[in-house]
RORO-743266 format. One record per residue (C-alpha): residue in one letter; x, y, z; residue number from 1. Coordinates in steps of 0.05 Angstrom, whole numbers. Layout:
+------+--------+--------+--------+-----+
! code !     c1 !     c2 !     c3 ! pos !
+------+--------+--------+--------+-----+
!    A !      X !      Y !      Z ! NUM !
...
+------+--------+--------+--------+-----+
***
This chain:
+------+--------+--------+--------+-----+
! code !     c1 !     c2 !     c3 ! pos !
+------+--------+--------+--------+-----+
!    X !    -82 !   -122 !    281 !   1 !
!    X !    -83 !   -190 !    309 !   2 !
!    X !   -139 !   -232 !    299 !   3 !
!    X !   -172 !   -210 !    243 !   4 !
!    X !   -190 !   -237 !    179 !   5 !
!    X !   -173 !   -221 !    118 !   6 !
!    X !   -225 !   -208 !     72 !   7 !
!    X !   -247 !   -222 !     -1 !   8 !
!    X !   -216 !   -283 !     -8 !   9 !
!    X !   -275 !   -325 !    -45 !  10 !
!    X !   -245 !   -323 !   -117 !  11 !
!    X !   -322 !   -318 !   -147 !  12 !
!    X !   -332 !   -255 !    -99 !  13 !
!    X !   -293 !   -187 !   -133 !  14 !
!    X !   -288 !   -123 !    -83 !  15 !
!    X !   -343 !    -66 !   -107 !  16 !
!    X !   -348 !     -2 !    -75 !  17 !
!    X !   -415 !    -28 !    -32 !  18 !
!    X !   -382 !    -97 !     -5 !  19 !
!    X !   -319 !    -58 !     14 !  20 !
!    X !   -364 !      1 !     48 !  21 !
!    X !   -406 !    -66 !     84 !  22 !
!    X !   -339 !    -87 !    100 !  23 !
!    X !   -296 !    -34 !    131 !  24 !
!    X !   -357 !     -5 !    163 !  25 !
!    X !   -341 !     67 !    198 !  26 !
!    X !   -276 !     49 !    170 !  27 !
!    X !   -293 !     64 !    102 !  28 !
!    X !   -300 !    140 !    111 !  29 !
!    X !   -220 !    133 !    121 !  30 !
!    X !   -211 !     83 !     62 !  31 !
!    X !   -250 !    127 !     20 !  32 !
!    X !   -204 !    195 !     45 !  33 !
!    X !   -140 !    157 !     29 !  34 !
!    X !   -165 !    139 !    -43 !  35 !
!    X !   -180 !    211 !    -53 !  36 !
!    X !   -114 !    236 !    -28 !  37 !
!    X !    -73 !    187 !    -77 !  38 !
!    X !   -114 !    202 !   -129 !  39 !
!    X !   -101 !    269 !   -124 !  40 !
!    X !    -22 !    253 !   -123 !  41 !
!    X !    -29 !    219 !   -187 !  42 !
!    X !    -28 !    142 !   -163 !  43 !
!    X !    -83 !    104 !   -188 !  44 !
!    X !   -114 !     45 !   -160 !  45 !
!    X !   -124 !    -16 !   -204 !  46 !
!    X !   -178 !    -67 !   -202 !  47 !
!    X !   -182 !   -103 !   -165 !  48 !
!    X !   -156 !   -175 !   -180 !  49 !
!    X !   -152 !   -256 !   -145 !  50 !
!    X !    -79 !   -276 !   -123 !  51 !
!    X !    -79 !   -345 !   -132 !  52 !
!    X !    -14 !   -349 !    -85 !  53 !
!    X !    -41 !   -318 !    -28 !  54 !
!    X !   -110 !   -331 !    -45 !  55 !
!    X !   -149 !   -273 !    -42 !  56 !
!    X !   -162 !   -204 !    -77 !  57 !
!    X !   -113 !   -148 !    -81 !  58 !
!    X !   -100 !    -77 !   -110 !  59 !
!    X !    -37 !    -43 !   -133 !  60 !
!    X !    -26 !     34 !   -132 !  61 !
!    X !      1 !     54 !   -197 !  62 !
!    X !     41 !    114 !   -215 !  63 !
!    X !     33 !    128 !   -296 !  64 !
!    X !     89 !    172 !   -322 !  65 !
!    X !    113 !    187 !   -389 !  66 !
!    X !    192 !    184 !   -396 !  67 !
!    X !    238 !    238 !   -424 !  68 !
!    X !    239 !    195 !   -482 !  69 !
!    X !    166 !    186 !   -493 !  70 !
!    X !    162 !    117 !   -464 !  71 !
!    X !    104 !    108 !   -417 !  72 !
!    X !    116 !     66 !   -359 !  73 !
!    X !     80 !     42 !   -299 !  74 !
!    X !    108 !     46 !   -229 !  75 !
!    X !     78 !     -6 !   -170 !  76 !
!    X !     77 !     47 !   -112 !  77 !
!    X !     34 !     -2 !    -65 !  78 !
!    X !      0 !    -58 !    -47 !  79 !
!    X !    -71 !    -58 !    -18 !  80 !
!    X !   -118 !   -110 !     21 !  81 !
!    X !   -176 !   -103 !     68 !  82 !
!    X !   -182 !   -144 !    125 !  83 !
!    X !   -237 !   -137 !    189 !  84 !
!    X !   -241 !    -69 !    205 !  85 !
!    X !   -188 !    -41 !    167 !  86 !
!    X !   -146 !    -45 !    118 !  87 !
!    X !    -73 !    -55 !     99 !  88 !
!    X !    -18 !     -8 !     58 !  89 !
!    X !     41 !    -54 !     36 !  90 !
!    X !    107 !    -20 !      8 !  91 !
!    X !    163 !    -59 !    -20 !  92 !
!    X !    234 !    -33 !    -14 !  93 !
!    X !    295 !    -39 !    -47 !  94 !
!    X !    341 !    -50 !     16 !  95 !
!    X !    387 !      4 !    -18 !  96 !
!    X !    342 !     56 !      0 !  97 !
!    X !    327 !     37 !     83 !  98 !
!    X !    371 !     97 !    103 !  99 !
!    X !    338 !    148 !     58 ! 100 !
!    X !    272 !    121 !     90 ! 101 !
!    X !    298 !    131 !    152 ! 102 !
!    X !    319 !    209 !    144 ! 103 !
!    X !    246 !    221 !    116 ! 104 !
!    X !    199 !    262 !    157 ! 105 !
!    X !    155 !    205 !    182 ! 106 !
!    X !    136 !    171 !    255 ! 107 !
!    X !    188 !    149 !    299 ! 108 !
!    X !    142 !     92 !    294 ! 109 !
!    X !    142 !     81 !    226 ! 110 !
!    X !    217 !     90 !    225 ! 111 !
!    X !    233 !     36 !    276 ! 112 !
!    X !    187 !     -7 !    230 ! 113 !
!    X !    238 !      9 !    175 ! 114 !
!    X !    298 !      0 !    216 ! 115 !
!    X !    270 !    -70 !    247 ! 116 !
!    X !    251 !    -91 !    185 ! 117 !
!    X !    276 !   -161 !    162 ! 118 !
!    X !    308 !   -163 !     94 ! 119 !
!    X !    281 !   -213 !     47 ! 120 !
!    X !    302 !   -249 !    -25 ! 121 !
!    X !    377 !   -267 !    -56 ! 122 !
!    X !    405 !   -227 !   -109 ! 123 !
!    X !    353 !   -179 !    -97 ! 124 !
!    X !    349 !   -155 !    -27 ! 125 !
!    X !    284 !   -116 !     -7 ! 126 !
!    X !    238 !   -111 !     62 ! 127 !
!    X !    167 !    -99 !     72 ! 128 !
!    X !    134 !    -34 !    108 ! 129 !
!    X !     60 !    -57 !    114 ! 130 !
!    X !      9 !     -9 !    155 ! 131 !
!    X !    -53 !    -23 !    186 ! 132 !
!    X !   -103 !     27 !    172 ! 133 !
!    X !   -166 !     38 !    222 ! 134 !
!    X !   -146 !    117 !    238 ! 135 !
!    X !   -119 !    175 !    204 ! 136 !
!    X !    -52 !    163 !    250 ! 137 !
!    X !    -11 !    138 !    200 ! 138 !
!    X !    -32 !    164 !    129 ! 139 !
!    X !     10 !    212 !    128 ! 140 !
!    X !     69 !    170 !    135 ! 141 !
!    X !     38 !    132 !     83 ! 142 !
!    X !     37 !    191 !     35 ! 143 !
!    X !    108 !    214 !     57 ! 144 !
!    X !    128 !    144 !     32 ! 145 !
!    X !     81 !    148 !    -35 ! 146 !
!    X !    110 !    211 !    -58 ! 147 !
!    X !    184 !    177 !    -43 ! 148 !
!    X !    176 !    115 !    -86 ! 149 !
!    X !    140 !    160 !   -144 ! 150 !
!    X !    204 !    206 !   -145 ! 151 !
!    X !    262 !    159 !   -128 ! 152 !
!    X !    247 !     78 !   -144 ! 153 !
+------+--------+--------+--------+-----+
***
């Protein structure tokens, strides 16, 4: 969504539940849906914490899992920000899985965003799929892709 800010970038000035409600505005009835709905698929949401790189505050969505071997490990399913109005889902890919992605029951939207995608880092190839959330439109695409990096990254 072009032309707005990003928000929460003071370092002294953590997101709480009432600054991000103030924030998103009728927004946050759809920020507070999609927190429910991950919850309930077993990602949690971490506090909130200052990037000092890109200078503002940011939340991962975790997936906790215990290993066949007893190990407990942590998966980073997402990225989250709020901005002006909305706010913003960012997944990480390895670029080994783009055609999986692709045969996925999601948006021909969201697939083009996949397939358009530009690949990024050396030994490590991997590409961004970032939505803007102000609507309902495009969670589930966002879930279809949660549930895909809990089971298969």
């Amino acid at each position: 969504m072009e032309g707005k800010k990003q928000l929460f970038r003071d370092r002294n000035v953590k997101p709480t539940e009432q600054l991000i409600a103030e924030s998103l505005g009728e927004e946050y009835a759809i920020y507070q849906r999609f927190i429910e709905t991950i919850k309930n698929e077993g990602i949690s949401l971490m506090d909130w914490r200052y990037y000092q790189d890109g200078k503002a505050w940011l939340s991962k969505g975790e997936y906790k899992l215990t290993t066949t071997r007893g190990t407990n490990k942590v998966k980073p399913i997402f990225w989250l920000s709020l901005w002006e109005g909305f706010f913003k889902v960012s997944f990480h890919f390895s670029e080994k899985v783009r055609t999986q992605l692709l045969s996925l029951p999601i948006s021909e939207e969201t697939k083009e965003a996949i397939y358009k995608a530009s690949t990024n880092g050396t030994k490590m190839k991997f590409f961004s799929v970032i939505f803007d959330v102000a609507s309902d439109s495009s969670l589930n695409d966002i879930y279809v892709l949660v549930n895909f990096r809990k089971s298969f990254i």
